[in-house]
C-alpha positions, 0 to 999 in steps of 0.5 A, spaced: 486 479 502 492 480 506 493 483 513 497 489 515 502 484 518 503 481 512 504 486 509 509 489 513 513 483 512 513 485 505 519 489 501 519 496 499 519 493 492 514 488 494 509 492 497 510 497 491 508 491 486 502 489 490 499 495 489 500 496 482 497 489 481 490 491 485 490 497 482 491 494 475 485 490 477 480 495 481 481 498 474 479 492 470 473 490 475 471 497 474 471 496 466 467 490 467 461 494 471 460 498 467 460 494 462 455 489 466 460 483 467 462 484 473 460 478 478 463 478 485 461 486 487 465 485 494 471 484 490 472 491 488 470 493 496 476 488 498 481 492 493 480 498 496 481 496 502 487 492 500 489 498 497 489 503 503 493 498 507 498 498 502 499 506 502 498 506 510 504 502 511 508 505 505 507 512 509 509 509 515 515 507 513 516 514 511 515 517 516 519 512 520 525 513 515 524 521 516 524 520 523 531 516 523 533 522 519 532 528 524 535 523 529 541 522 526 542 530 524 541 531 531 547 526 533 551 529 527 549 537 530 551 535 537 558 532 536 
């Protein structure tokens, strides 16, 4: 389970795998509850989880980047 720090360290692309990867696998998890295979219960709660943070952060950045945005066409509107 990686920590949000470790996954702001992340690229965008790498972020962007990581969360295809653990919906891929919540995915198969899933199928194999329902087909009463799964073992490790907690690791779908952990995937959730892991899915959050990587979608909180991907946000954070766009919010960051849409901040930095404005204040460039703010500089860009005053000169």
């Amino acid at each position: 389970m990686p920590s949000a720090a470790d996954i702001r360290q992340m690229t965008d692309g790498e972020i962007e795998q990581a969360l295809q990867d653990a919906k891929q696998e919540m995915f198969n998890l899933r199928f194999q509850w329902n087909m009463g295979q799964l073992e490790d219960y907690n690791r779908i709660r952990q995937l959730k989880k892991d899915v959050a943070r990587y979608l909180t952060i991907q946000r954070e950045r766009e919010l960051a980047a849409e901040v930095v945005a404005a204040l460039a066409q703010e500089e860009a509107d005053d000169e």
